[in-house]
Backbone bond lengths (Angstrom), bond angles and torsions (degrees), N, CA, C in turn:
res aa  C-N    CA-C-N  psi(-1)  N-CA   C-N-CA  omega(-1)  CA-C   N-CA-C  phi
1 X - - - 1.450 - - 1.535 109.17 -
2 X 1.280 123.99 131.35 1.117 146.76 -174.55 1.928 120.06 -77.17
3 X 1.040 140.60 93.82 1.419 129.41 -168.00 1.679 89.01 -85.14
4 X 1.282 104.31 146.45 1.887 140.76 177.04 1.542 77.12 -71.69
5 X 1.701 85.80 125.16 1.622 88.24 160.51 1.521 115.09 -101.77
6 X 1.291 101.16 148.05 1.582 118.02 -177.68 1.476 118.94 -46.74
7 X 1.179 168.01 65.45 1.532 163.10 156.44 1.499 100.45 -41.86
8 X 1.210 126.70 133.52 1.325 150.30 171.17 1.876 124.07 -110.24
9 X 1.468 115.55 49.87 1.141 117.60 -154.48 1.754 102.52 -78.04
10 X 1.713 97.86 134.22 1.533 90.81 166.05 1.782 114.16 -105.40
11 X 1.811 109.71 127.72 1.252 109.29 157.01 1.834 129.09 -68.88
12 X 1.281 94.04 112.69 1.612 93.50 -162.11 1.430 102.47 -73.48
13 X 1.145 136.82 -25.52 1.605 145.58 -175.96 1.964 85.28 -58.95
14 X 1.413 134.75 -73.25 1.386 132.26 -153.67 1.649 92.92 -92.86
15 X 1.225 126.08 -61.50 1.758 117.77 169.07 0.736 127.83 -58.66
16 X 1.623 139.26 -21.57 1.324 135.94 -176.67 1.330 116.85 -67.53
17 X 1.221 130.51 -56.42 1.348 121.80 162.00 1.498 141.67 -41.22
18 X 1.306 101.84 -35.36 1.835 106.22 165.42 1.298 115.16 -77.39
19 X 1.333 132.28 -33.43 1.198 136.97 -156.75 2.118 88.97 -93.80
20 X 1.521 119.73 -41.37 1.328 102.92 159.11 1.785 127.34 -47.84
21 X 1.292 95.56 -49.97 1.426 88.13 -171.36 1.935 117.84 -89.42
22 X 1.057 102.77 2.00 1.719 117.45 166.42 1.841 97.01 -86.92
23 X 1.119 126.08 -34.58 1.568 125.86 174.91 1.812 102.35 -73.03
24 X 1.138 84.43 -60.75 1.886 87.57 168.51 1.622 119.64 -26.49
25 X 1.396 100.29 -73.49 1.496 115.98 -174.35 1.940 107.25 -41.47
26 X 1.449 86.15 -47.75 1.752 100.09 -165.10 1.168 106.82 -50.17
27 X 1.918 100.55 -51.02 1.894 101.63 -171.29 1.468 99.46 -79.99
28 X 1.189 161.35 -24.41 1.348 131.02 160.46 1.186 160.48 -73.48
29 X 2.119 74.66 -4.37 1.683 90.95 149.85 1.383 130.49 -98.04
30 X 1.091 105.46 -16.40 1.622 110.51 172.01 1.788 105.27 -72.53
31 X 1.444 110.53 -31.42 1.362 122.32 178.72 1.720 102.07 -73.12
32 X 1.196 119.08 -52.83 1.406 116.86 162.77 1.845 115.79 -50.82
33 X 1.200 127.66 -54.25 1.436 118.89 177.64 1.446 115.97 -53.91
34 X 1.606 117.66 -29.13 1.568 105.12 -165.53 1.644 97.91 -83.76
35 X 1.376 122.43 -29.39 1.371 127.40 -179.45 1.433 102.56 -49.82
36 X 1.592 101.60 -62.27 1.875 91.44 -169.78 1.666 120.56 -81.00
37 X 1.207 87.52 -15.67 1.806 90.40 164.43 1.700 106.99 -45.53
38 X 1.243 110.12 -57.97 1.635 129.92 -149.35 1.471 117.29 -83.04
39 X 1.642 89.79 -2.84 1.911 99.53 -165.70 1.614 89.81 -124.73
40 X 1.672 119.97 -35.19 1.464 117.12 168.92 1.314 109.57 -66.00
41 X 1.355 133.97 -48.89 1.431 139.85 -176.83 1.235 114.75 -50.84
42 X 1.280 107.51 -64.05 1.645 130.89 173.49 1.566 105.94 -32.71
43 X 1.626 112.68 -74.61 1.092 103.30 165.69 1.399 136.26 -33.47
44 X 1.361 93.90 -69.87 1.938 103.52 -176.55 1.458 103.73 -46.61
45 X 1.213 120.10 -43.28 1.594 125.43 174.84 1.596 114.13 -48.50
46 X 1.380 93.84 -26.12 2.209 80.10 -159.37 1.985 70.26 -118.38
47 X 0.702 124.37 52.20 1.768 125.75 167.60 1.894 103.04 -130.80
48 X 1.333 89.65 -36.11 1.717 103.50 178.05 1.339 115.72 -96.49
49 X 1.333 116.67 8.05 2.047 106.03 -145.79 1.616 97.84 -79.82
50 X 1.615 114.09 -19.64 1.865 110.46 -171.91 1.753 101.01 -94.96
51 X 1.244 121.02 -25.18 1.043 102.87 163.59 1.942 127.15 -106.35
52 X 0.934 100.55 12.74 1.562 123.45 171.29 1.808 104.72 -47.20
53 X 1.358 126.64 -60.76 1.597 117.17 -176.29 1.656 92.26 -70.28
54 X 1.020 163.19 2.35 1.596 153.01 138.04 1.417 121.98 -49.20
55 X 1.834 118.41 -46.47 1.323 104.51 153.04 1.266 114.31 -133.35
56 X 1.635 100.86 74.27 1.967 92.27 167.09 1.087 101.35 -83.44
57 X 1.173 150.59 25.47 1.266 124.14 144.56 1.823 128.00 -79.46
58 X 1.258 96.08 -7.18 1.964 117.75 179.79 1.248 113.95 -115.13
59 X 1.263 120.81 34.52 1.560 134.84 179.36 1.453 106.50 -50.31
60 X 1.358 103.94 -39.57 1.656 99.13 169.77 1.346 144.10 -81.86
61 X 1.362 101.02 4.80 2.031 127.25 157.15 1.257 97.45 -56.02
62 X 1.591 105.31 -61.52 1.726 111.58 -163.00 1.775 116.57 -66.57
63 X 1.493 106.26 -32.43 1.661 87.41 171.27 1.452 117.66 -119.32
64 X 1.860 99.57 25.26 1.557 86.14 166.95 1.178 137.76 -89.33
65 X 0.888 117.77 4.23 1.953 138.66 162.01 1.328 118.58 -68.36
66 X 1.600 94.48 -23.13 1.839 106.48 -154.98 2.059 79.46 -94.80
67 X 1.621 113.73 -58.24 1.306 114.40 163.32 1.493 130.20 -24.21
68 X 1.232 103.18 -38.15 1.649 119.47 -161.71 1.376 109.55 -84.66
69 X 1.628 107.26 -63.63 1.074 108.00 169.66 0.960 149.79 -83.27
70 X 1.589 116.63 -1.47 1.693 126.08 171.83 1.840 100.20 -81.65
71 X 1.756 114.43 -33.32 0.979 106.82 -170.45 1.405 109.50 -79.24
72 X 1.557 127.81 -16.58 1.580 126.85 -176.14 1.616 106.09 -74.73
73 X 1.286 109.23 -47.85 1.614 106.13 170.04 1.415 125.05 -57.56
74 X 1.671 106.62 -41.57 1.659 94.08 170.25 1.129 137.26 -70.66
75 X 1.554 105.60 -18.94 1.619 126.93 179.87 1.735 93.52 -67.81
76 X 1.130 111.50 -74.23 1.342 118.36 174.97 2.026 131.65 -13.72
77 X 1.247 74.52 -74.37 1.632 89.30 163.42 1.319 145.39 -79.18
78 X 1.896 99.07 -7.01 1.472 101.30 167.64 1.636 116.14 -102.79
79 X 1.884 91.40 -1.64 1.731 86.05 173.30 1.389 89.05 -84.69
80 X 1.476 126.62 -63.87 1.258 136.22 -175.71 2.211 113.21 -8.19
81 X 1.442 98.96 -54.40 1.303 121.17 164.61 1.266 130.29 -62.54
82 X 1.337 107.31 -25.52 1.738 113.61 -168.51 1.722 102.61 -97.05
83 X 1.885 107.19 -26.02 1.100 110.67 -163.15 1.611 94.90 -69.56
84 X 1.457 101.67 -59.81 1.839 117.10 -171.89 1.618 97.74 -52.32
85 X 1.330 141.18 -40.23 1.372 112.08 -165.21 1.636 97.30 -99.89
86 X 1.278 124.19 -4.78 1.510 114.10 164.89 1.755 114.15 -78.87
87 X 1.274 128.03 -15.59 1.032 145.14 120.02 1.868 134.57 20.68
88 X 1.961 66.48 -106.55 1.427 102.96 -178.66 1.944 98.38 -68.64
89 X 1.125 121.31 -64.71 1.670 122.16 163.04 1.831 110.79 -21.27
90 X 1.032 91.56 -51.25 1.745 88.82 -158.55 1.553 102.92 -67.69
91 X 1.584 107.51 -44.55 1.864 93.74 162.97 0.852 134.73 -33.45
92 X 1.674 108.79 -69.96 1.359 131.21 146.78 1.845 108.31 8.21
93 X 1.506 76.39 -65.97 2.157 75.70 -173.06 1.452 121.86 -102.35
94 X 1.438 83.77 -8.15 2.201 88.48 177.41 1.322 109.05 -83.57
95 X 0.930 111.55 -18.68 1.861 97.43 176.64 1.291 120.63 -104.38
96 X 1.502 123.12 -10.84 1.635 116.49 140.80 1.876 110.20 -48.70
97 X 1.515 81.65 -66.52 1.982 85.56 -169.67 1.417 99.83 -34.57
98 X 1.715 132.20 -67.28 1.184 136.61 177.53 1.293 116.52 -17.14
99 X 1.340 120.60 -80.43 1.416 145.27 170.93 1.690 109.44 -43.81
100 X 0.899 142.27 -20.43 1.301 164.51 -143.79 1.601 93.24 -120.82
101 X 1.046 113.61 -56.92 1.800 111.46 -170.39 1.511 100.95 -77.54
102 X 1.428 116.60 -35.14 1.635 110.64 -174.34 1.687 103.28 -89.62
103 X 1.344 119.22 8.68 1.334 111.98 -178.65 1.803 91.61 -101.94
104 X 1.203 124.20 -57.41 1.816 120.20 166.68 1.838 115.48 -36.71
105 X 1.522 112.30 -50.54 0.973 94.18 -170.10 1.529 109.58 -65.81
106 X 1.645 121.41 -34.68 1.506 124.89 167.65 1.504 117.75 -37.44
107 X 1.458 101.54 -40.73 1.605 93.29 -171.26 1.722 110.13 -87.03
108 X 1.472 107.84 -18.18 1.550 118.39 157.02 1.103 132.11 -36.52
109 X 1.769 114.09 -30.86 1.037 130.03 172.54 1.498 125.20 -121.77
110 X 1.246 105.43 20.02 1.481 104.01 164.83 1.337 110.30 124.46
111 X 1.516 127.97 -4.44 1.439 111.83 -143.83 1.800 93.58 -129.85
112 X 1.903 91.03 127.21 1.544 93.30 178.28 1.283 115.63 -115.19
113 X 1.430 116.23 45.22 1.523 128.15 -159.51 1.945 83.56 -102.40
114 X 1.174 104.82 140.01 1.213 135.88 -146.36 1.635 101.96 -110.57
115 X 1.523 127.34 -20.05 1.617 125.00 -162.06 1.427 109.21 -80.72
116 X 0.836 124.60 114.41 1.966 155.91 -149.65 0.968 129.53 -179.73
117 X 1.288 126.47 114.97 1.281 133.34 -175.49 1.457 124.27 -137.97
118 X 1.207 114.31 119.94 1.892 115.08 161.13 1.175 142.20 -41.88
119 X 1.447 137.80 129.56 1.028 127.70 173.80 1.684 103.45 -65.31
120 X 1.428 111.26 175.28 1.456 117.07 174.11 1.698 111.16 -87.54
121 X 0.991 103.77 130.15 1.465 107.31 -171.49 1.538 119.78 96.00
122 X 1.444 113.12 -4.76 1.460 99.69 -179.30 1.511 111.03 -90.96
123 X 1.483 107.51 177.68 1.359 113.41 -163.77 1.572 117.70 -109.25
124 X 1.421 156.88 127.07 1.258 162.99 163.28 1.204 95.75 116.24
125 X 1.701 137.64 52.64 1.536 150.02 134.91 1.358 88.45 -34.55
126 X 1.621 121.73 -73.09 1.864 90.14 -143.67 1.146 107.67 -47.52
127 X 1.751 109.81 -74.46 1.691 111.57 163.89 1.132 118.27 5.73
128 X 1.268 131.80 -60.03 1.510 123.87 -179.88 1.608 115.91 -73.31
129 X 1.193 109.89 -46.90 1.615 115.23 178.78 1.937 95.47 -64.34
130 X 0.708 113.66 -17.64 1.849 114.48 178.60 1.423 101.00 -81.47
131 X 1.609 103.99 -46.27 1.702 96.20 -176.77 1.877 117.32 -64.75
132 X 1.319 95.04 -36.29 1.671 111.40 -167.57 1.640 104.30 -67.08
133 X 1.758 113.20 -18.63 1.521 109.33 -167.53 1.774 76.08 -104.68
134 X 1.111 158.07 -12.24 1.162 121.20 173.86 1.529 114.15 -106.02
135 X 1.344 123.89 -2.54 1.420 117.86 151.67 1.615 115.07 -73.09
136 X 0.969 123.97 -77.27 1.860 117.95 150.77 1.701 111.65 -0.75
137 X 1.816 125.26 -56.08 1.548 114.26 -171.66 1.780 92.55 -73.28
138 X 1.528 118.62 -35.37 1.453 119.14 -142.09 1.533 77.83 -80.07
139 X 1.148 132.67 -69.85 1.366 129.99 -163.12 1.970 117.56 -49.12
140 X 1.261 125.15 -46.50 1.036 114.00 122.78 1.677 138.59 -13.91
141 X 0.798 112.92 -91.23 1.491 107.44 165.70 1.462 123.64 -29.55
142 X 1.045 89.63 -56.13 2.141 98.49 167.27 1.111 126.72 -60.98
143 X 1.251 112.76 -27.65 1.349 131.51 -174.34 1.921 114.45 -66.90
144 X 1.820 89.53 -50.99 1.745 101.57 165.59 1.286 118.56 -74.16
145 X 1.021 131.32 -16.96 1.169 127.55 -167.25 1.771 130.49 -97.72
146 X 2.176 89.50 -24.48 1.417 130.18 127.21 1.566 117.64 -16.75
147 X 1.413 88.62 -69.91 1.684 100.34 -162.32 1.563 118.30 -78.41
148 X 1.619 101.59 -28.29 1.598 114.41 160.64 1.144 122.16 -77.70
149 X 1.099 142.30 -4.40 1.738 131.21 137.89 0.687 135.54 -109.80
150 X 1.625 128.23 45.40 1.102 154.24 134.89 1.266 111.03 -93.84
151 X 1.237 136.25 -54.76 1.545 123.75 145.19 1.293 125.29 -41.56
152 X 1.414 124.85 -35.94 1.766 118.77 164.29 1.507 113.87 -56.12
153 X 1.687 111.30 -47.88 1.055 122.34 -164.07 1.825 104.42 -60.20
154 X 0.886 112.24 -43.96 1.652 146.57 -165.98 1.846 93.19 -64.16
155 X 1.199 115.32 -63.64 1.639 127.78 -173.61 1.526 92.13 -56.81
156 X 1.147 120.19 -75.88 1.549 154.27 162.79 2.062 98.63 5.65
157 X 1.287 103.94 -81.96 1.383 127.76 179.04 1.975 99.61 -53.65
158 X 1.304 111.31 -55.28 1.587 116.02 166.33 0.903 107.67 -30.44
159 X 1.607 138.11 -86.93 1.382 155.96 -159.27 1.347 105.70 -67.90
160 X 1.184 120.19 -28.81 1.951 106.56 174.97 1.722 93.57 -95.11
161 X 1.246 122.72 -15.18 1.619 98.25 177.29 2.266 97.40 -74.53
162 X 1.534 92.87 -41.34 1.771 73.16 -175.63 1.084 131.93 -107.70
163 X 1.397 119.51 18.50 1.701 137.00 120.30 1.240 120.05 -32.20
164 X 1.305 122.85 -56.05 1.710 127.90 179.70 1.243 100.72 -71.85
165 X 1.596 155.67 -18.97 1.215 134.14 130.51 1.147 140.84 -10.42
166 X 1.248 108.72 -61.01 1.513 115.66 162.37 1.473 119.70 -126.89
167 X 0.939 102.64 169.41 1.651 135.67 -137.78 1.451 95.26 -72.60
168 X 1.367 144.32 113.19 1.227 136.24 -147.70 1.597 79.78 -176.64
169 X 1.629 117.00 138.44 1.580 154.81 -139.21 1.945 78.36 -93.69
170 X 1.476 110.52 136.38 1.450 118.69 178.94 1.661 90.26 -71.13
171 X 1.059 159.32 -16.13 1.416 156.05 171.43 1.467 102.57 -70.45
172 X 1.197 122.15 -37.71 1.866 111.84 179.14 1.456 105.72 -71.43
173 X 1.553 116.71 -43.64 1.220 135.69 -174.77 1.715 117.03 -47.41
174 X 1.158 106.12 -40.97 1.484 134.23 -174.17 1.210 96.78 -80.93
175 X 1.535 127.06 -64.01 1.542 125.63 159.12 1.516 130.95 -11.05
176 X 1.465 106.44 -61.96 1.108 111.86 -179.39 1.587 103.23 -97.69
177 X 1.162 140.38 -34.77 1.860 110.44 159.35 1.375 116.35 -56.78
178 X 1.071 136.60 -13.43 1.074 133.08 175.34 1.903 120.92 -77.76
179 X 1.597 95.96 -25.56 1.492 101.92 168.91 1.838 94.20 -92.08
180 X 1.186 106.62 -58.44 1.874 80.23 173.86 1.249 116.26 -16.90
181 X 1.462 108.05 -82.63 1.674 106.98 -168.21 1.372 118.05 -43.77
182 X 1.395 121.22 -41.78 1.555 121.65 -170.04 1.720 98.03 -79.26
183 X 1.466 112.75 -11.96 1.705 83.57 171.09 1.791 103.38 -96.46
184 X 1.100 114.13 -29.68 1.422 125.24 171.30 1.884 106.90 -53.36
185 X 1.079 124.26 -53.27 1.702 107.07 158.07 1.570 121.90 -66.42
186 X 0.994 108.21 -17.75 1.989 102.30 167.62 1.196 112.30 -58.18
187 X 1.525 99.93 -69.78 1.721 122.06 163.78 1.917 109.92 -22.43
188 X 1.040 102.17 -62.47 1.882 104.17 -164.11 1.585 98.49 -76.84
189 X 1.204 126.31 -45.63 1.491 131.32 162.56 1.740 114.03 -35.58
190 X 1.221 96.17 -49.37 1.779 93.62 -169.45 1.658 100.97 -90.15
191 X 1.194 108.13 1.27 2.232 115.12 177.10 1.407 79.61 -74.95
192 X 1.041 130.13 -43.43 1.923 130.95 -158.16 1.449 92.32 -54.23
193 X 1.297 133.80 -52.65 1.054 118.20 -160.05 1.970 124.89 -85.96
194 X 1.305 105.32 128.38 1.348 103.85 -159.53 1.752 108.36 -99.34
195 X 1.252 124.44 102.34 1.755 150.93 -124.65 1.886 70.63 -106.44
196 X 0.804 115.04 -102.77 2.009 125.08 -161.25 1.304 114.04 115.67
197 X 0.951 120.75 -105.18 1.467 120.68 -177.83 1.350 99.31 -159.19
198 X 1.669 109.55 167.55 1.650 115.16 -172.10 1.911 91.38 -88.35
């Protein structure tokens, strides 16, 4: 037996932008560490440079401060950065998702009312404008189909009032109340569903 292999596709239109500015963050802190490496070192270097042949053998006394501390600030500030815009991103997408779970459970229960709206700046709009045009076709759809069994129902009640005119076998009779009722539960089945407005 064969296992489905995994594909990991990125949409660059909705991923591309986070994954730029999470690359962003990275290179300006790594771009920030080599700066202060080179300006702490430098220093410590020309602070030591006359007594420097005394301990070249401990070269790493002299720039491990310069090591320490260019690298504690960059570490610092590029998590500091990664934390706030992973953050600020995740809103971004938690309150679609949010909105998204209370819009399923709505339609869980019947409801194809359509009023929803995005904040500015959040992320999976189309998705939503995709969801809003297929509650809009579905509700529609319900809507005719609404209106056609109530016209069945309507024909339905016709034909057994002028059937019972004439003389017709209690088995036909039963026949057709029996499609009454089954269009008369379509009918009350599709009242369940609560349409709103476009």
């Amino acid at each position: 037996m064969t296992r489905p292999r995994r594909t990991y596709l990125i949409d660059f239109r909705t991923q591309g932008p986070f994954i730029v500015k999470i690359a962003s963050v990275w290179t300006g802190g790594i771009l920030l560490l080599g700066l202060l490496l080179y300006f702490l070192a430098d220093e410590e270097l020309g602070r030591s440079f006359y007594s420097v042949h005394l301990r070249i053998r401990n070269t790493w006394r002299i720039l491990l401060p310069a090591v320490a501390v260019s690298g504690g600030i960059s570490f610092l500030l590029t998590i500091g950065a990664t934390v706030w815009l992973s953050i600020r991103e995740s809103h971004r997408l938690g309150g679609p998702v949010f909105k998204f779970t209370r819009l399923f459970r709505e339609l869980e229960s019947g409801s194809f009312e359509s009023g929803f709206a995005f904040r500015k700046g959040d992320l999976l709009v189309p998705l939503g404008e995709s969801y809003r045009a297929a509650l809009a076709a579905n509700r529609d759809r319900i809507a005719v189909v609404r209106d056609l069994s109530r016209k069945a129902e309507a024909s339905l009640a016709n034909a057994r009032i002028a059937m019972s005119a004439r003389s017709l076998p209690p088995e036909e009779i039963a026949l057709l109340d029996t499609a009454a009722d089954l269009v008369a539960s379509v009918r009350k089945e599709l009242q369940s569903f609560h349409l709103g407005s476009n």
